[in-house]
C-alpha positions in Angstrom: 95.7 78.8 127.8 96.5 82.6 127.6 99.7 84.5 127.3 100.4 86.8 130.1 100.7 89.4 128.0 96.8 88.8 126.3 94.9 91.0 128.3 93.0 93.1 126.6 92.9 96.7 126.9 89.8 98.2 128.3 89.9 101.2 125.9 91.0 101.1 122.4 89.2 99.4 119.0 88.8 95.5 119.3 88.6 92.9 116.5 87.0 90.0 116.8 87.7 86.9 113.9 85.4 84.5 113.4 87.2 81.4 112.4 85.6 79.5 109.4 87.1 77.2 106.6 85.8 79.1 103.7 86.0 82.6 105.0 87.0 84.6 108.7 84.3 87.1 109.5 85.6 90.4 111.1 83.8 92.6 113.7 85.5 95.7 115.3 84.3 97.9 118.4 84.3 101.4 118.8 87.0 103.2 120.7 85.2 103.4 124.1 84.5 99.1 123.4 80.4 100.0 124.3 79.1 98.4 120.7 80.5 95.8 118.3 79.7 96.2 114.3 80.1 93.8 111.7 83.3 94.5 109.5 83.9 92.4 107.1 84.7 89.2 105.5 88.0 87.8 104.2 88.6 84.4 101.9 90.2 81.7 104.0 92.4 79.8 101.0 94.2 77.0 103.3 92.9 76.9 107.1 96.2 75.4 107.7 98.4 78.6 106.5 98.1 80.5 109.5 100.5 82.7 108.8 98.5 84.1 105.5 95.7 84.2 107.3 97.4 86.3 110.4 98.5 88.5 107.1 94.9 89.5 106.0 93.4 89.8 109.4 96.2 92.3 110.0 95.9 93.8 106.7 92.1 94.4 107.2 92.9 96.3 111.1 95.1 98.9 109.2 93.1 102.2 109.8 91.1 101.2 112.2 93.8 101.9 115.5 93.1 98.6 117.3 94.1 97.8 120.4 93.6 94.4 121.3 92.9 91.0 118.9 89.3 88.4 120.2 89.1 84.8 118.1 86.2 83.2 118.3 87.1 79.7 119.7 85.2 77.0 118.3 84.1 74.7 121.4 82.3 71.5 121.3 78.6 71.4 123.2 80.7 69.4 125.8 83.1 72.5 126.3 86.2 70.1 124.5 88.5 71.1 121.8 88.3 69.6 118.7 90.4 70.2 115.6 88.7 73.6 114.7 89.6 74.9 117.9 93.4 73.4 117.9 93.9 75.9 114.4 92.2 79.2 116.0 94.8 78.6 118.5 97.2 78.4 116.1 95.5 81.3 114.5 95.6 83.6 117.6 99.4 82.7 117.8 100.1 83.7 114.4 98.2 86.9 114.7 99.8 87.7 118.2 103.1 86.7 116.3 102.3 89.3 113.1 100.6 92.7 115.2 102.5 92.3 118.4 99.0 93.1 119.9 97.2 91.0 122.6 95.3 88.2 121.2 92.6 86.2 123.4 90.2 83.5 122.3 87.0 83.5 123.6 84.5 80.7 123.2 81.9 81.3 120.3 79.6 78.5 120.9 76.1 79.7 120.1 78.0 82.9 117.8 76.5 81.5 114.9 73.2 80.6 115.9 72.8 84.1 117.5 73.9 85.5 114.4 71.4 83.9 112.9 68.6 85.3 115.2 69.3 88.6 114.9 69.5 88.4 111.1 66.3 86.9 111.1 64.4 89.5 113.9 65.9 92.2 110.9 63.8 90.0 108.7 67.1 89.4 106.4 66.8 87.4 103.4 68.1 83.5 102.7 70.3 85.5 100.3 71.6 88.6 102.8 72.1 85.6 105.9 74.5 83.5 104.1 76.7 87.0 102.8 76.4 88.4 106.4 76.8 85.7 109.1 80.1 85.3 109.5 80.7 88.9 110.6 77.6 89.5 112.8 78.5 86.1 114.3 82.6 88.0 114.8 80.6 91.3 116.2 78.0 88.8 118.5 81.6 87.1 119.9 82.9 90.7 120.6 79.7 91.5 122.1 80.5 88.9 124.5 84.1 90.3 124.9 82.9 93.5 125.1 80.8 92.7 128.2 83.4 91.1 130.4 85.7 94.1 129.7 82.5 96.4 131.2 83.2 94.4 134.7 86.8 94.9 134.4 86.8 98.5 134.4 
């Protein structure tokens, strides 16, 4: 269920938010949208206060010109929705609410598990994994993104 108004831009900076209930991890792409990069990480203090958490996200793109807004929508094997995936909705309101920029969701099954993979081919520690996973699994999700906006234009 997208907005009409949600399609991306096919040049510009993206962000991508990883949904979690401890913390969001943030990946942004570069201006011509070839490579995504692991951003950052931001505390997530109540998964339920979307608006705070539209806030930081939008606090963390200031500097960074972006164009367009990806959330990692957390699907179940089956492809159905559970109760993770009801608040990144309500999350990509919120955000599309607070930057007036396009916001799409974009299913992130697997993100994490990628994320995961490339950390270890890097040969990253127990330690460096658990700090960096949420934001390589945001920058694997705009990968994805990323992609399907290379057979737009």
């Amino acid at each position: 269920m997208r907005n009409a108004g949600d399609e991306l831009p096919v040049r510009g900076r993206l962000l991508a938010v990883d949904p979690g209930e401890v913390r969001l991890g943030l990946a942004l792409s570069d201006p011509e949208q070839i490579v995504a990069a692991p951003l950052g990480t931001l505390p997530v203090d109540d998964v339920d206060d979307h608006a705070a958490i539209a806030r930081a996200v939008a606090g963390a793109t200031e500097g960074h010109d972006v164009v367009g807004i990806v959330v990692g929508l957390p699907r179940r094997l089956d492809g159905s929705e559970g109760d993770a995936a009801r608040r990144s909705r309500r999350t990509a309101a919120a955000l599309r609410e607070a930057t007036g920029l396009p916001v799409r969701v974009w299913d992130e099954r697997f993100s994490t598990t990628e994320a995961e993979r490339v950390m270890l081919a890097q040969d990253a520690s127990r330690r460096e994994r658990r700090a960096s996973i949420d934001r390589v699994a945001a920058s694997v999700i705009l990968q994805g993104v990323l992609e399907a906006q290379r057979q737009r234009r």
